[in-house]
N, C-alpha and C positions, 0 to 999 in steps of 0.2 A: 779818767785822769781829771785833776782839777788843776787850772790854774789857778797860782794868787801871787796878786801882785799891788803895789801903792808904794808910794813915799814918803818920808818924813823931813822934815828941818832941822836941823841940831845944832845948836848955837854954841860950836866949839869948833875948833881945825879938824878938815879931812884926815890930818894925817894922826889925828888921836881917835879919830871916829872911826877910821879905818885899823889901827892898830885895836883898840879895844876888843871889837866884832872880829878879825881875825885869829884872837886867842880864844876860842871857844872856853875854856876856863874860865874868862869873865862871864858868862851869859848867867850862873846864879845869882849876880848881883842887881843885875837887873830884869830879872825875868823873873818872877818866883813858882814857875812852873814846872822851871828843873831845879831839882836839888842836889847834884851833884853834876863836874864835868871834870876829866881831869886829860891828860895828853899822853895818847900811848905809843906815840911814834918818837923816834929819837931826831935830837938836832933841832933848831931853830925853825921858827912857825916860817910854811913857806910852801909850796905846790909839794903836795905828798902827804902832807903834817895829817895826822890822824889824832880825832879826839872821839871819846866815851861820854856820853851823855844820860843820865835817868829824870824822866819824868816825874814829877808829884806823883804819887800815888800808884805807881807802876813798880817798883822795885825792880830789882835786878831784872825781872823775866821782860821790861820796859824798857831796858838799855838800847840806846841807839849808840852807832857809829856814825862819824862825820869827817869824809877826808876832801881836804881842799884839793882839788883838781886844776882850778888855777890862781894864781896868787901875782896880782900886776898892782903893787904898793903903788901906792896908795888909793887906785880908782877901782877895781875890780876884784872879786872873790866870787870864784866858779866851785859849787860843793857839791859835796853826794850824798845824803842819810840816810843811814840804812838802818828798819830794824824788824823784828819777827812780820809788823803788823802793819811797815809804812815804805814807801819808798818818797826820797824828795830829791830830785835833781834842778838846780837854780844857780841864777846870779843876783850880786850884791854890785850896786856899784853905788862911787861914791863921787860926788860933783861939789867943788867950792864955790858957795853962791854966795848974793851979799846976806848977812846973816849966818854964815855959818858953812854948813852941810849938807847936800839936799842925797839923803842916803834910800836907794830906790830897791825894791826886790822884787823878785821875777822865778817865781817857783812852781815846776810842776810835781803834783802831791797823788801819788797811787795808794791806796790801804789794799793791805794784801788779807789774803785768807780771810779769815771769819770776820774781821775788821771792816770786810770789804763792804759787809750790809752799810756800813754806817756811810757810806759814799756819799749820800744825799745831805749828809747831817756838815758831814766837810765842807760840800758845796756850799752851804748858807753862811757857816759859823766860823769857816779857817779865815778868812781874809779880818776878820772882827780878831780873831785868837793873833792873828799873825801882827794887825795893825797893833794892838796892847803889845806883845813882845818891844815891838820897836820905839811904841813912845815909852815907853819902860826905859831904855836906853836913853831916850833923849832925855826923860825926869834924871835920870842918874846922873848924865856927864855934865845937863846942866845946875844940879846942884852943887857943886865943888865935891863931893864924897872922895873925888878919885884920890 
C-alpha cells in the first residue's frame, strides 16, 4: 500500500472548493488525465453518489468507479476507487484559511494484479501525479473559467 498525501491553497470559498471536488464530473476540466466522468447513481451528489471515471489513454478497459462514502458539506469527502488495476480509499478535507482554501488529501493507493509490479513506480511518482491533479484545480478555479 501506498500512502499519498499534501495540500494545497486555493484562493476561492470552501464551499465552491468543496462543491467542485464533490462532483467528480468536474475533474476533466481540471485534470487532463481523465477524459471523461460522468454520474451513475441517481439523486443529488451526497454519501452513496457514484461516478465512472476513464483515464487518458486507458479506454473503457481503465474505467474507474468512485462512490463517496462520506459527504460532511462543506469540510470532508471520504471515497472509494475502484478499478480492474487500483484500489484508492481516502479523505478530502477542506479548511477556510486566510487566503482562501487550504484543501488537504489523504489516500491509501493498492495496484491490483499485474499492475501491482508497478508498486515501486507509485511510490516515487503518485504524490508528484496527485499534487498536479490538485494544483490543476487551483489554476482552474483561480482563473475565473467557472
Amino acid at each position: 500500500m501506498t500512502r499519498i498525501v499534501g495540500e494545497v491553497t486555493i484562493d476561492a470559498p470552501v464551499v465552491e472548493v468543496f462543491d467542485m471536488v464533490a462532483d467528480e464530473r468536474n475533474e476533466p476540466r481540471y485534470n487532463p488525465r481523465i477524459v471523461r466522468a460522468e454520474m451513475v447513481s441517481e439523486g443529488p451528489i451526497g454519501t452513496g453518489s457514484r461516478f465512472a471515471a476513464v483515464p487518458k489513454g486507458m479506454g473503457a478497459k481503465g474505467e474507474m468507479t468512485l462512490e463517496l462514502v462520506e459527504y460532511d458539506r462543506p469540510h470532508r469527502l471520504h471515497s472509494v476507487v475502484r478499478a480492474s488495476y487500483l484500489l484508492v480509499d481516502g479523505t478530502l478535507t477542506f479548511d477556510e484559511v486566510e487566503g482562501g482554501t487550504r484543501l488537504r488529501w489523504d489516500w491509501d493507493t493498492v495496484l491490483l494484479g499485474w499492475s501491482r509490479l508497478l508498486s515501486p513506480v507509485l511510490s516515487v511518482f503518485g504524490r508528484g501525479w496527485e499534487r498536479r491533479n490538485w494544483v490543476g484545480l487551483k489554476k482552474y478555479m483561480e482563473s475565473g473559467r467557472l
